[in-house]
C-alpha positions as CSV (number, residue, x, y, z in Angstrom):
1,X,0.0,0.0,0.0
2,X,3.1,2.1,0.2
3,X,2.0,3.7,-3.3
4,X,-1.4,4.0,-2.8
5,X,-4.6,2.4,-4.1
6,X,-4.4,3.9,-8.2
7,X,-1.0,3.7,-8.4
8,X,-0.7,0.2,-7.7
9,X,-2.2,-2.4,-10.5
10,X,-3.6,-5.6,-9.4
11,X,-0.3,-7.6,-11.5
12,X,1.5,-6.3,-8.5
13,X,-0.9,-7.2,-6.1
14,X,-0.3,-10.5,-7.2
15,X,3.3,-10.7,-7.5
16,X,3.5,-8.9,-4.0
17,X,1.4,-11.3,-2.4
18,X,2.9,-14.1,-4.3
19,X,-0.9,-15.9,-5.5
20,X,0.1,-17.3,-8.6
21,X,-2.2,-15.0,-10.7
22,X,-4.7,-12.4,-10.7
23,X,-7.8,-15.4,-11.3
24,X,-6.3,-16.5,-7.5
25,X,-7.0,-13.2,-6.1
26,X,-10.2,-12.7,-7.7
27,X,-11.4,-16.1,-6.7
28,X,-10.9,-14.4,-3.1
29,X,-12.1,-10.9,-4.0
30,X,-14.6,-9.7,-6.6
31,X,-12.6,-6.8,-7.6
32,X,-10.0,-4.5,-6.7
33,X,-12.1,-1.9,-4.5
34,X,-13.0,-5.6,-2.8
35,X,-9.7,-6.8,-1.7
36,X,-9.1,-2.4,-0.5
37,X,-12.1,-3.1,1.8
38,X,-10.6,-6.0,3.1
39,X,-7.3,-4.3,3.9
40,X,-9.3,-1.1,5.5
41,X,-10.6,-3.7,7.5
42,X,-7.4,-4.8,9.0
43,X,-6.0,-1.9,9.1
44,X,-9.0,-0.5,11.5
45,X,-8.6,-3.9,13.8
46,X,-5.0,-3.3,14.0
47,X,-5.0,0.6,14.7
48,X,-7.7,-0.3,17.8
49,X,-5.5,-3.3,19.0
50,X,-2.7,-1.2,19.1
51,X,-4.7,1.9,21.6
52,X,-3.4,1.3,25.2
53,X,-5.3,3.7,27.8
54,X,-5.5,1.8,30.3
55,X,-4.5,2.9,34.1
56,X,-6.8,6.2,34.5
57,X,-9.5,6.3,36.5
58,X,-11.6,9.4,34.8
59,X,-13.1,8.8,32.0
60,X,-12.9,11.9,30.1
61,X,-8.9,11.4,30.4
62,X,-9.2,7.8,28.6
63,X,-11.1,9.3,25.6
64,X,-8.6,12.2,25.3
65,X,-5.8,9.5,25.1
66,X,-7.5,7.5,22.7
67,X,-8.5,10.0,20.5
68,X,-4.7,11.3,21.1
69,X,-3.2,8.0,20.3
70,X,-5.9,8.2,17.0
71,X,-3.8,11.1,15.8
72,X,-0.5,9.8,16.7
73,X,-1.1,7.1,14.2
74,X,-2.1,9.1,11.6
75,X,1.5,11.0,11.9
76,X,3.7,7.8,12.7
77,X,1.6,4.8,10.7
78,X,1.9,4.8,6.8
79,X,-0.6,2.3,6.3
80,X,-3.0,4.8,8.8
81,X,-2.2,7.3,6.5
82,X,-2.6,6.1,3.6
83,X,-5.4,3.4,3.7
84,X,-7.9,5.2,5.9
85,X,-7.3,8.8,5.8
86,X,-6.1,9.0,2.3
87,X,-7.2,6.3,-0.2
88,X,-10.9,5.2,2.3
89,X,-12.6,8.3,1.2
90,X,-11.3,8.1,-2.6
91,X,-11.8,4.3,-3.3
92,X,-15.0,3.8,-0.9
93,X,-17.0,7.2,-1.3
94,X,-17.2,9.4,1.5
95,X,-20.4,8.0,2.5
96,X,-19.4,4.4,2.7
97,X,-15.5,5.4,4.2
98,X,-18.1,7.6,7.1
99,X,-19.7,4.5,7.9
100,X,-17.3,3.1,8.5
101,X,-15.1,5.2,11.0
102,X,-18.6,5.3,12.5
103,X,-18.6,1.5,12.6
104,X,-14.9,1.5,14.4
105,X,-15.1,4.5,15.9
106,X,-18.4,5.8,17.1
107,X,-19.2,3.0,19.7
108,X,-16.1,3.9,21.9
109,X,-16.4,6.9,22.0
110,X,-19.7,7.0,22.4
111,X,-18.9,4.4,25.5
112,X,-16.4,6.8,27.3
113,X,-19.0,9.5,26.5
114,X,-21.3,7.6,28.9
115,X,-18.7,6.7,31.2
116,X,-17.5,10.6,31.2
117,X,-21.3,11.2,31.9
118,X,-21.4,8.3,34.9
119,X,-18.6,9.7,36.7
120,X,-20.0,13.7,36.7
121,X,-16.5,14.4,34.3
122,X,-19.2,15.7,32.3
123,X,-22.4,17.4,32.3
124,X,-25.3,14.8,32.0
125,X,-26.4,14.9,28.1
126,X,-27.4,13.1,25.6
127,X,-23.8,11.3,24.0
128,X,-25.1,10.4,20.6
129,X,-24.7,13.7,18.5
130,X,-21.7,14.7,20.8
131,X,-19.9,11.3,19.8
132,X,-20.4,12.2,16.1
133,X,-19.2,15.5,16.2
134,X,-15.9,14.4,18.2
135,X,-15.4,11.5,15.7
136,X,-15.6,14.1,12.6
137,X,-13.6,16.4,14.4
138,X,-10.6,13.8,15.3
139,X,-11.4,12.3,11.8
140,X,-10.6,16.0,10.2
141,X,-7.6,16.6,12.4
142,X,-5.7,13.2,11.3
143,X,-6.5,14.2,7.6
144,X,-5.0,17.9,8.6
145,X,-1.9,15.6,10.1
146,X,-1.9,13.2,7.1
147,X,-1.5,16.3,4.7
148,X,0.2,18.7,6.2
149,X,3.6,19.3,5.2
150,X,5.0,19.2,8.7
151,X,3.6,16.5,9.8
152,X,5.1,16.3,13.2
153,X,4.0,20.0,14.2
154,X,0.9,19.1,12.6
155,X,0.1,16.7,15.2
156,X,1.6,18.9,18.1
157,X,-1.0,21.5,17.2
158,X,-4.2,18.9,16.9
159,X,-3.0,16.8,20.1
160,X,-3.0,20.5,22.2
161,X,-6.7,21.5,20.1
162,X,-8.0,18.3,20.7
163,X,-7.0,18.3,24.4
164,X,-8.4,21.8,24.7
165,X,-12.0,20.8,23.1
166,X,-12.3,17.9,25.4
167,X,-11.2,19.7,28.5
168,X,-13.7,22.1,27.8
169,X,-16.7,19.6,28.0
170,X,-15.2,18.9,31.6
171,X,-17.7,19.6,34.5
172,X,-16.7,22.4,36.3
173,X,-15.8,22.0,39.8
């Protein structure tokens, strides 16, 4: 994937993956966009088996992490880069690639949303639309990182903003 989705032919597929020819891979895989979904796929499992946020008690502080460690990988992880932030919306269609980061993404944080609310870390509210609009914002902010010429101050500037929007949800005590 290190070339991207239209610059790399399905011959090379092939060869890479050593399957004999293309009829092997498309006795796996309808099509190209097919076999793309299927690394998307793995790329999502991997990218949430790889988020460690374990050892804090307040909720609030665990999303922030997660979502931090979300934009860590979009500066340090080629394959985040490239197959979810950069090719997902080009080969799936920004509707399907939405669903998708919904499917991997919206459930957690909508979980330490609730768990946020719980524990008083945040005002009592509903978590649904506030879930969506953190997962478009962190979504947006890892495509800023992904494109952004600097990549490293990139994410030095979205980890602080993203720290600062979730900090400002905090209850006040």
């Amino acid at each position: 994937m290190a070339k991207g989705y239209f610059a790399t032919g399905t011959e090379e597929i092939v060869s890479e993956a050593g399957v004999g020819t293309r009829g092997a891979l498309y006795h796996h895989f309808t099509d190209k966009e097919d076999l793309f979904r299927a690394v998307f796929h793995e790329v999502q499992a991997d990218l949430a088996a790889a988020t460690k946020v374990g050892g804090r008690a307040d909720a609030l502080d665990v999303l922030t992490a997660a979502l931090q460690q979300f934009l860590d990988a979009s500066a340090d992880n080629r394959d985040v880069q490239q197959v979810i932030l950069i090719d997902g919306p080009a080969v799936l269609g920004w509707e399907q690639w939405r669903n998708l980061e919904a499917q991997y993404g919206l459930g957690a944080i909508t979980l330490m949303l609730d768990a946020a609310v719980e524990q008083h870390a945040i005002p009592k509210q509903p978590t649904a639309p506030l879930a969506h609009m953190l997962l478009a914002a962190v979504d947006e902010a890892a495509l800023y990182i992904a494109n952004a010429d600097d990549q490293r101050q990139a994410r030095n500037q979205a980890r602080r903003s993203l720290k600062h929007l979730l900090n400002g949800l905090r209850t006040a005590t």
